[in-house]
Steps between C-alpha positions, in 0.01 A plus 500: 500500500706395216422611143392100371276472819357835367516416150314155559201695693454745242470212267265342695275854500513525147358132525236591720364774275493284222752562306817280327825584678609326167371727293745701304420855630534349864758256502761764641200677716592318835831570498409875390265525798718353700766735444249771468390435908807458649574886372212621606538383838897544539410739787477213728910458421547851608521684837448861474661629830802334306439688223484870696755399726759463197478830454452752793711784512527759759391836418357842678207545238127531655287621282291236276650245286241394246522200255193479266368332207689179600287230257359224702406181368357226704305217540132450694518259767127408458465435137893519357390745274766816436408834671751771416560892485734739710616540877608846593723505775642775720699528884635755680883396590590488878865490460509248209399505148500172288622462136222550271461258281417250834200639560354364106667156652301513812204523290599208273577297789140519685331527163638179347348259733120379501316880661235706611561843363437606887756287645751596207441876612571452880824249422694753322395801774592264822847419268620810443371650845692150697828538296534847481366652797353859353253737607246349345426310172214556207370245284225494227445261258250524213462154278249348242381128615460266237246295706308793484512560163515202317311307751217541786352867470675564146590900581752556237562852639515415868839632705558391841692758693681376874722743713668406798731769746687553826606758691477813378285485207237365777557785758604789242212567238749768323710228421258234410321810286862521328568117408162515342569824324819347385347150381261687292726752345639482170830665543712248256 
């Protein structure tokens, strides 16, 4: 959708709550908006095999290759409210290991669209697992949902945590008890 088609709908909201798009404060708040979404949901622009397929090297490591912290920022499919927070991410190479900073891209590209936290969590496992073909892959992803908080329920201290794996940190507990070790360590 173009920006003016977007811009002339968010005018029309800020009709439809009552306001004056004519109004000082909100004579630039369309177009602001407008803008606003179309970031927000860029993901939709961007395939994330792509992304890990750019950069896929060959290498002998296999032991666990852990990216964590990575800041996720997204938006709730069923009220279009934020929900954001961390993914912690982890795979155990089968021959190839990816460049590093793709795996924070992965997570921008599933996490700016329209989401379910859920969803979100099992896109960016069945990525990295597809393009890269490891042992297995670990996902968790801990975020604070701003239709729960501001909205509905109102639990200003509520955390949703998803994981997601494959392979071995499924069949191995050793190795799922490490990622988890690892996730919760504070070793930086």
């Amino acid at each position: 959708m173009e920006n003016k088609q977007l811009q002339d709908l968010y005018k029309g909201v800020l009709e439809q709550l009552g306001e004056d798009p004519q109004r000082e404060g909100l004579l630039k708040t369309p177009e602001r908006v407008a803008k606003a979404m179309q970031f927000l949901t860029s993901g939709y622009e961007l395939n994330a095999d792509q992304i890990i397929e750019s950069a896929i090297f060959h290498e002998a490591y296999s032991e666990m290759v852990l990216v964590k912290d990575i800041e996720v920022y997204s938006m709730c499919e069923h009220h279009m409210l934020p929900f954001f927070g961390k993914a912690h991410i982890a795979y155990i190479p089968n021959g190839k290991i990816v460049g590093l900073s793709k795996i924070p891209r992965v997570v921008d590209a599933y996490a700016r669209r329209l989401q379910v936290q859920e969803r979100l969590t099992i896109e960016i496992r069945d990525c990295i697992q597809r393009t890269l073909a490891p042992l297995g892959v670990a996902v968790v992803v801990e975020c604070a949902h701003m239709c729960m908080q501001m909205r509905g329920v109102q639990k200003q201290n509520s955390v949703t945590t998803t994981s997601a794996f494959t392979g071995i940190f499924m069949t191995n507990d050793a190795t799922r008890r490490e990622f988890i070790n690892l996730v919760q360590a504070k070793i930086h």
